[in-house]
C-alpha positions in Angstrom: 147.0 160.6 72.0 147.5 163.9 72.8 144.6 165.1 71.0 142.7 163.0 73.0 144.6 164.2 76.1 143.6 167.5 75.5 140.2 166.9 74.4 139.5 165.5 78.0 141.0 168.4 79.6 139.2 170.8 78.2 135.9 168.7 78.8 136.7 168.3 82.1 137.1 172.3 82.5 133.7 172.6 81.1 131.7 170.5 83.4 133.6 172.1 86.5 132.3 175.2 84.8 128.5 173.6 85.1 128.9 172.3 88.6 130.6 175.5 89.9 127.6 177.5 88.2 125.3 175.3 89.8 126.6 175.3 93.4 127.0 178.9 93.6 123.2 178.9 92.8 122.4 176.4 95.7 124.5 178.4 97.8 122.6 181.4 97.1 121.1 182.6 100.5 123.5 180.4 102.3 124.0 181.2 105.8 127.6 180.3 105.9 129.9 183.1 107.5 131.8 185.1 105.0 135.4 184.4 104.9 135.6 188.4 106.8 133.5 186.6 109.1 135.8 184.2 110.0 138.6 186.6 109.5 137.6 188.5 112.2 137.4 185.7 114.4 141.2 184.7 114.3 143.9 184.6 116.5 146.2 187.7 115.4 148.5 186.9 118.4 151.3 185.8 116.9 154.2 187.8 114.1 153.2 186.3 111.4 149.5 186.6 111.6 150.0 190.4 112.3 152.4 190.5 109.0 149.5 188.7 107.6 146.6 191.3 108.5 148.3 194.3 107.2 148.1 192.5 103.9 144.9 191.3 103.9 141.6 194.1 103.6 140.4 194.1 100.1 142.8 190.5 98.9 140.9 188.4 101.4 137.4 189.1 99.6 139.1 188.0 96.2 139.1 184.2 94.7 142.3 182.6 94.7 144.6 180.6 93.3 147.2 179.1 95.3 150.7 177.5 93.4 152.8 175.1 95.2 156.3 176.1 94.1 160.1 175.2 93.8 162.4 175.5 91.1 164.2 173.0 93.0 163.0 169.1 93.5 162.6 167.1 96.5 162.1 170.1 99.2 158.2 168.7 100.0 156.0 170.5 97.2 153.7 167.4 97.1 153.8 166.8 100.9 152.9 170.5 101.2 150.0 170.0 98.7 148.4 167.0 100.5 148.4 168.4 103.4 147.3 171.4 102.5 144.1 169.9 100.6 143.6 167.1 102.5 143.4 169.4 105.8 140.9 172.4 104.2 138.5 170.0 102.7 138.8 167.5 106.1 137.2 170.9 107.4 134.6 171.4 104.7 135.9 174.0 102.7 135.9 173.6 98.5 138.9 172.9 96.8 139.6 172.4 92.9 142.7 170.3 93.3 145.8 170.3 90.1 148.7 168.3 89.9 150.8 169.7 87.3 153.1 166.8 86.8 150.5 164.9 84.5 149.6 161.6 85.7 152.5 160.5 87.5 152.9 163.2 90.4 152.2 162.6 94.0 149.4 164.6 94.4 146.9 162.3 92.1 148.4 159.8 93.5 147.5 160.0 96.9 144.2 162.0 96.5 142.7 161.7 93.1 139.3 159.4 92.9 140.1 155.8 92.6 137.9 153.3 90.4 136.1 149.7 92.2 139.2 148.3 91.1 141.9 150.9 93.0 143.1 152.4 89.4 143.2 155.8 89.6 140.1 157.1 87.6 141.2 158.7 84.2 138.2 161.2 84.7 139.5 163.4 87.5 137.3 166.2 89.3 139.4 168.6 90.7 136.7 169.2 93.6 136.3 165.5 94.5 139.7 164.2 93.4 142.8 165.7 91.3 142.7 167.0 87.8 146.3 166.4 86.2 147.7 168.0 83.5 151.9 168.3 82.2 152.7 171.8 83.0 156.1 170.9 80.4 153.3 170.3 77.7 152.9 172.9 75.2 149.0 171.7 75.0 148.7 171.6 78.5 150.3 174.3 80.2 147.4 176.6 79.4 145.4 174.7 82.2 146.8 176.8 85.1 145.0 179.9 83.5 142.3 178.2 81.8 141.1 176.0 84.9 139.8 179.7 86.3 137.1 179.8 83.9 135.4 177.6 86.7 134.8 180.4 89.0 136.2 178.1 91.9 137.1 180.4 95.1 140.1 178.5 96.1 142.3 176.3 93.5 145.3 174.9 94.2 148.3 173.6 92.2 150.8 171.4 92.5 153.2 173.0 90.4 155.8 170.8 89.0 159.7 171.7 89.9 161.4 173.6 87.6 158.4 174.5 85.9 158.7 178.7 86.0 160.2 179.0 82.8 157.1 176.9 81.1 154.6 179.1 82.8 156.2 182.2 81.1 155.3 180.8 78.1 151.7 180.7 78.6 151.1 184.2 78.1 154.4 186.1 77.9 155.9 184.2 75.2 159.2 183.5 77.5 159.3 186.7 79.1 158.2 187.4 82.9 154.7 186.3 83.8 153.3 190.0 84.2 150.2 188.9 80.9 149.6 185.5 83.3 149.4 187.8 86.5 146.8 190.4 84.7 145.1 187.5 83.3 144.3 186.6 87.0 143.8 189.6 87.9 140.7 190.6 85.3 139.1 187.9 86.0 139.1 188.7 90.1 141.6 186.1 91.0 144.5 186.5 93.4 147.4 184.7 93.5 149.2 183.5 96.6 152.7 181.5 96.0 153.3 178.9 99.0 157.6 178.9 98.6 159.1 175.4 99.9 162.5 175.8 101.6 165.1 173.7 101.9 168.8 173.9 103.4 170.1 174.0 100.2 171.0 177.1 98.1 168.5 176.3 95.4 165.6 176.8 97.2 166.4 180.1 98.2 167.3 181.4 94.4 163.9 180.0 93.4 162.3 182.4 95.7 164.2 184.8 95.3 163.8 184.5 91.3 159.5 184.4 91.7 160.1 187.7 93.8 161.5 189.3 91.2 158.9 188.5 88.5 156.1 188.5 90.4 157.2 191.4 93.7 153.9 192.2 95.3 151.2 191.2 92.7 151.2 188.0 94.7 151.0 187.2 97.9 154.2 185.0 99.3 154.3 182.0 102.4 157.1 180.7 102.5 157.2 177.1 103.9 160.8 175.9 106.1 160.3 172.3 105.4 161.5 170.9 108.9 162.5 167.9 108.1 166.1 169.2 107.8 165.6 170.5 111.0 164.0 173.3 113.1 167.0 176.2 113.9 167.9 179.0 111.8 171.5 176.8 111.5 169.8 174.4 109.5 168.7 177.0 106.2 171.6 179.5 106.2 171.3 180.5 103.0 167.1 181.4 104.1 168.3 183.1 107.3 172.0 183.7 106.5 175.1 183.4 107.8 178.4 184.4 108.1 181.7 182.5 107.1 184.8 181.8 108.1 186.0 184.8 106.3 183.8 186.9 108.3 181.6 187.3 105.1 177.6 187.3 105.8 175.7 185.3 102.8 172.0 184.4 102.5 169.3 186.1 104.3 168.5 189.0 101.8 165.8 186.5 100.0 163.8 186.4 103.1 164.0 190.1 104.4 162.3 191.2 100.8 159.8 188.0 101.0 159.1 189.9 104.6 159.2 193.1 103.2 156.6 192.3 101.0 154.1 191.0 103.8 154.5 187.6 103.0 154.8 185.2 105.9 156.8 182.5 107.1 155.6 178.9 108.4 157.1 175.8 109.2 156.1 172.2 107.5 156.4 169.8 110.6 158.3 166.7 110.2 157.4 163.0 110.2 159.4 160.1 111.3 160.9 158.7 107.8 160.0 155.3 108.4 155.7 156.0 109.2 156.0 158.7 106.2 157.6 156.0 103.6 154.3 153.4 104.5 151.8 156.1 104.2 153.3 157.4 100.8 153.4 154.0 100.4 149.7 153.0 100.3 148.6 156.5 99.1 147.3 157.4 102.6 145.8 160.8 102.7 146.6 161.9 106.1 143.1 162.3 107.6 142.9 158.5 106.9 146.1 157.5 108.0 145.2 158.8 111.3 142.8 155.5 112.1 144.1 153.0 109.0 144.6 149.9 110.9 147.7 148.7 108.4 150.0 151.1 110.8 151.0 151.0 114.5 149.2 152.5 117.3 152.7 154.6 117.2 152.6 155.3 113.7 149.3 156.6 113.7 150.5 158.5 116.9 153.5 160.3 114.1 150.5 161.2 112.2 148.1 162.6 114.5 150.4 164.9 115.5 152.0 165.9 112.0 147.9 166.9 111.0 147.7 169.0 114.5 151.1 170.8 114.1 150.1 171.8 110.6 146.9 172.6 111.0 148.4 175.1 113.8 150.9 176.2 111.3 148.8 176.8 108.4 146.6 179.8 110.2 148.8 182.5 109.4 148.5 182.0 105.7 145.0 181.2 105.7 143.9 184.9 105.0 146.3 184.5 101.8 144.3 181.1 100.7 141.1 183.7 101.1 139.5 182.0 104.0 
């Protein structure tokens, strides 16, 4: 089973090699504004963007690959991930999609191709739908470096919680991830780390743990998932605070992520209840904007959760190279 597993993945990486070949010569004399271009033409206004630009200049021109990450489950990873792709190619822009929870994570389920008969199709594009693959796999852990072979200017990965110490075994045999960063890096890829974080204490040591490996060969967003609420109160260990004692904790994680350049967005919130019957059907949210199965109100909740992150989104764009 697993040789056939693996056998399909690695097919599947050669004919995204032969499409990507052959739309980069269809694209040849193409029009289309350069992502400088559009760079240019961006609203800087606000903190973040301004972090943002002093970052940017040569990174922006580079291909990239984009890892959704947590050590730490159930801060929004997936969430973050269907938005994310489900917003850039609403807008026309190219993205080889990977869920790195094999088969059963959210992000196949909710955006990879579907068969006649509703089944999720085993044959997964990564450009049309979601290629899958289990990042815990010895066999298949090689897919977040291998998939690059593609040439694809933007790929994004759903990376699977707790997953860091399996992707230090890919090249570094267990030991940091500065062979899978060079890796990228020969073959012209950047890589930009979209952080979920939570209230919890967790979420901030995961950072804090892939800023330490990876420091400024990356490019860092981190994401304040605001469903736990919008005030600094609500993440002290991400902002900090000071105890009863009088003794200041938290905080230091996001002055370095800062330092750095990275930038710092929020994920809006949903009502529970409209989120539960779009995760539900396996709505993408461009379609759960107008699917008749929810309430004038519901679709209202979603409307407004594609606007708010669309608007949120724009000060990492430069870091997702567009």
């Amino acid at each position: 089973m697993r040789t056939q597993r693996l056998s399909r993945l690695n097919w599947r990486l050669r004919r995204e090699q032969r499409r990507a070949r052959a739309q980069r010569q269809r694209d040849t004399g193409s029009t289309t504004p350069t992502s400088e271009h559009r760079f240019e033409h961006q609203d800087e206004g606000t903190t973040n963007m301004a972090r943002a630009a002093t970052k940017v200049t040569e990174n922006t021109k580079r291909k990239r690959l984009v890892g959704v990450a947590s050590e730490k489950g159930g801060v929004g990873k997936s969430v973050t991930a269907r938005a994310l792709i489900n917003l850039l190619r609403s807008q026309g822009t190219r993205v080889a999609a990977y869920d790195a929870d094999g088969g059963v994570g959210g992000l196949v389920r909710v955006l990879g191709t579907r068969g006649p008969d509703g089944r999720l199709s085993d044959d997964q594009s990564p450009v049309e739908g979601v290629a899958y693959y289990n990042v815990r796999a010895e066999g298949e852990r090689n897919t977040l470096l291998d998939c690059i072979s593609t040439g694809e200017p933007l790929i994004v990965h759903d990376l699977a919680g707790g997953s860091l110490a399996d992707l230090m075994r890919i090249v570094d045999g267990g030991d940091g991830i500065d062979g899978l960063l060079a890796a990228f890096e020969e073959h012209g890829y950047r890589v930009t780390l979209l952080h979920l974080v939570s209230p919890e204490v967790g979420s901030s040591a995961s950072v804090a743990r892939w800023l330490e490996l990876a420091g400024d060969r990356v490019d860092h967003v981190a994401i304040r998932n605001t469903r736990w609420g919008r005030s600094e109160a609500d993440f002290p260990f991400w902002h900090g605070f000071t105890d009863g004692k009088g003794v200041q904790k938290g905080g230091k994680t996001r002055e370095k992520l800062l330092a750095l350049g990275g930038v710092e967005i929020d994920l809006p919130s949903i009502p529970a209840g409209t989120f539960a019957k779009v995760d539900a059907d396996n709505l993408p949210f461009s379609s759960a904007v107008s699917d008749s199965s929810l309430s004038i109100t519901e679709r209202a909740h979603v409307s407004k959760f594609v606007r708010e992150f669309s608007a949120a989104i724009e000060p990492a764009r430069p870091f997702l190279g567009l």
